[in-house]
N, C-alpha and C positions, 0 to 999 in steps of 0.2 A: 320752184322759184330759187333763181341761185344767190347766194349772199354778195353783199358788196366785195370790193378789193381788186388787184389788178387780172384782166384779162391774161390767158396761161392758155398752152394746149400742150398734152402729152401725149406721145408717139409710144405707141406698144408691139410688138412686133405676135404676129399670129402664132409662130410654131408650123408655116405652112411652107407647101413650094409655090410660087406664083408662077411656077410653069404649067403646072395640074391646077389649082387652087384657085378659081376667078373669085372677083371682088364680090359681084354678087351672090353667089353660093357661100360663100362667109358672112356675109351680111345676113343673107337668110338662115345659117345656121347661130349665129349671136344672137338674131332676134328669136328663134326659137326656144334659145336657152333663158330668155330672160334676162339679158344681160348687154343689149345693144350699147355700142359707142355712136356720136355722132358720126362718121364716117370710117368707112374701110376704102381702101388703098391697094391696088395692085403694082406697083413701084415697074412692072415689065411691061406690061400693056397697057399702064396708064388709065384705067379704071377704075372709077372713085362713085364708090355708093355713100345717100346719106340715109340714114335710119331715123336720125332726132332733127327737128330745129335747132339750131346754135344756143337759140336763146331758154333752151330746156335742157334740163341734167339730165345727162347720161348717165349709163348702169353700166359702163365697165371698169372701171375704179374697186382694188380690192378685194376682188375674188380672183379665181382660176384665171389666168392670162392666155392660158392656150386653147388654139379652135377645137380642138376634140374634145374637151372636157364636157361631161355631161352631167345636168342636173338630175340626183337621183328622185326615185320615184317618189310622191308625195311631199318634197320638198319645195319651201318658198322661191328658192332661187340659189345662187351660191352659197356653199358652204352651208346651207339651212336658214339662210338667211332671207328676207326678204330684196329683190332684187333693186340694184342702184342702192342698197341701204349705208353703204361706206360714207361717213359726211366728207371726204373727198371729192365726190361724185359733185357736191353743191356748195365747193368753196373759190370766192374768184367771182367777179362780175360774169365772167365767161371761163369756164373750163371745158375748153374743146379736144375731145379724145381722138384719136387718130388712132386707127388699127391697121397694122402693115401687114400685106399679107409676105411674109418673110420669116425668116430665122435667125434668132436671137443670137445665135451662133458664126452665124456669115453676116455681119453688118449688111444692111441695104441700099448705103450709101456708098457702099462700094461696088454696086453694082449700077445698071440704067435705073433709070428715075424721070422717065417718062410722068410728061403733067407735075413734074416739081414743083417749078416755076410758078404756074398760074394756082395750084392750091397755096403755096407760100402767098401769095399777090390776095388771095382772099382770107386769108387768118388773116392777115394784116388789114384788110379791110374793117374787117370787125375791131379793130385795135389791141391786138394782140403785138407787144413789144418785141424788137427784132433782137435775142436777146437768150443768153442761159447760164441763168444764175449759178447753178450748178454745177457747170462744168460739162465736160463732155460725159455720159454715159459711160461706167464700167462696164470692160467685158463680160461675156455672159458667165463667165467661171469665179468672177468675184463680186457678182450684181450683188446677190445675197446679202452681204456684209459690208456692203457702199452705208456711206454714209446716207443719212435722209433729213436733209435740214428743214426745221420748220420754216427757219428765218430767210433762206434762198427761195423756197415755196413760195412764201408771202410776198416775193417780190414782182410776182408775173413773169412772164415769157415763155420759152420752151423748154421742157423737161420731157426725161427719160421716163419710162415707166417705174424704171428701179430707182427713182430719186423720189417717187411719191413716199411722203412721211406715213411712217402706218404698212404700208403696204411689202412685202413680200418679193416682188417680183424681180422676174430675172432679165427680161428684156429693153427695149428692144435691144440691147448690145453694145458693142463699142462704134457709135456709128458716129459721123463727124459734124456737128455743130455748122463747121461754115459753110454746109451745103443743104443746111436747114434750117436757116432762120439768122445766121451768124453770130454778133461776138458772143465769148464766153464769158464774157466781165459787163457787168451795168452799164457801169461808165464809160464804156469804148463806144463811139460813132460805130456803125455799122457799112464796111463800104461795098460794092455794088460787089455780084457776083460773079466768077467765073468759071464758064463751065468750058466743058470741052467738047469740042464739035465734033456732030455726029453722035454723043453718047451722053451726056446732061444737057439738058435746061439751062442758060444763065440764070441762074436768081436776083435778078434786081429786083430791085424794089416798084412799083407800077406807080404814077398818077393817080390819085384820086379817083377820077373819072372812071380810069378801067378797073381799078380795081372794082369800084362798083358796079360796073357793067357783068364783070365777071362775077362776082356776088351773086348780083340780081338772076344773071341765066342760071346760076344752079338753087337760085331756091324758088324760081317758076316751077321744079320740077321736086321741089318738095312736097312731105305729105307727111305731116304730126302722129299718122299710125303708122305707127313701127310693124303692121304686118303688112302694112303693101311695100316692099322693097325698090324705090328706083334707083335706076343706072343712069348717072352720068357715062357716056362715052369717055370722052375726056377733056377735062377741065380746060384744058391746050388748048382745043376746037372749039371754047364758048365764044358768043360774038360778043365784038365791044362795047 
């Protein structure tokens, strides 16, 4: 059960190539490990797996951030710990985790970003504010020692991996705010996106209506057990 407070989603970058690396063989390696996020991400080919319902805590918050990491023998889960046990995992009416399959090192929003668009158009669905409190994401060479406000947390929207209070992490990178989710300040209007044709998604924002359209076709295809893995093709080609 997650706690009250504003809906948030956090973007973490795998440590992978999404040229080798499909959405789904990360997804089944995260759930193997015990450590599932709601959705992984292939940012090149536009392949988005869900592992959790939205409306259930996810377990990648707080441990190891990268895909190869393995849990060692006889061990509860990260670190020795029991898996999802970070209370980050269950803070926020919705804290929806996003796993990229990329490197925290080469931003991913500098690269295609295939299915942007329509996963943006469904975190907002769920009420997730267009929005980062935070700021944009340090580099991966200064993630470390970035600040981690509790007080930007608590305000909902989108964060970096390396802006979770508590947590360690390096990724996903210096990647850019206006092309996930927009403004970096609360109180800025958020205005419509532009992308560039042929190679992003516009980010605008969707009606009602599709947003939920779009919603509704990717959790037809949900499944509460994190060991049957499905593929969204991609969230782009859900019907209205």
């Amino acid at each position: 059960m997650l706690r009250g407070g504003a809906p948030r989603v956090v973007w973490q970058a795998l440590g992978a190539d999404p040229r080798q690396t499909s959405a789904g063989s990360a997804a089944q390696r995260l759930a193997r490990d015990g450590r599932p996020p709601h959705l992984v991400w292939n940012p090149l080919s536009g392949d988005i797996v869900q592992l959790i319902p939205v409306v259930r805590a996810a377990c990648s918050l707080g441990g190891p951030e990268g895909l190869d990491h393995r849990v060692p023998a006889g061990a509860d889960g990260p670190g020795d710990t029991a898996p999802g046990g970070d209370p980050a995992n269950r803070q926020g009416r919705l804290c929806v985790q996003v796993c990229v399959v990329a490197w925290a090192w080469e931003p991913f929003t500098d690269g295609p970003m295939h299915g942007a668009g329509a996963l943006l158009d469904w975190l907002a669905s769920w009420g997730v504010p267009s929005r980062w409190p935070a700021g944009r994401p340090a580099p991966f060479m200064a993630a470390r020692s970035a600040e981690r406000s509790r007080t930007h947390w608590s305000m909902g929207g989108h964060f970096g991996a390396s802006q979770v209070p508590g947590w360690d992490a390096a990724g996903p990178g210096h990647i850019e705010p206006a092309l996930l989710g927009g403004a970096v300040t609360p109180a800025c209007a958020v205005p419509p996106g532009r992308g560039v044709a042929g190679r992003r998604p516009t980010l605008t924002a969707a009606p009602a209506a599709i947003s939920r359209g779009r919603r509704m076709a990717l959790e037809t295809v949900i499944t509460p057990d994190i060991d049957s893995v499905t593929s969204v093709a991609s969230l782009a080609n859900a019907p209205y």
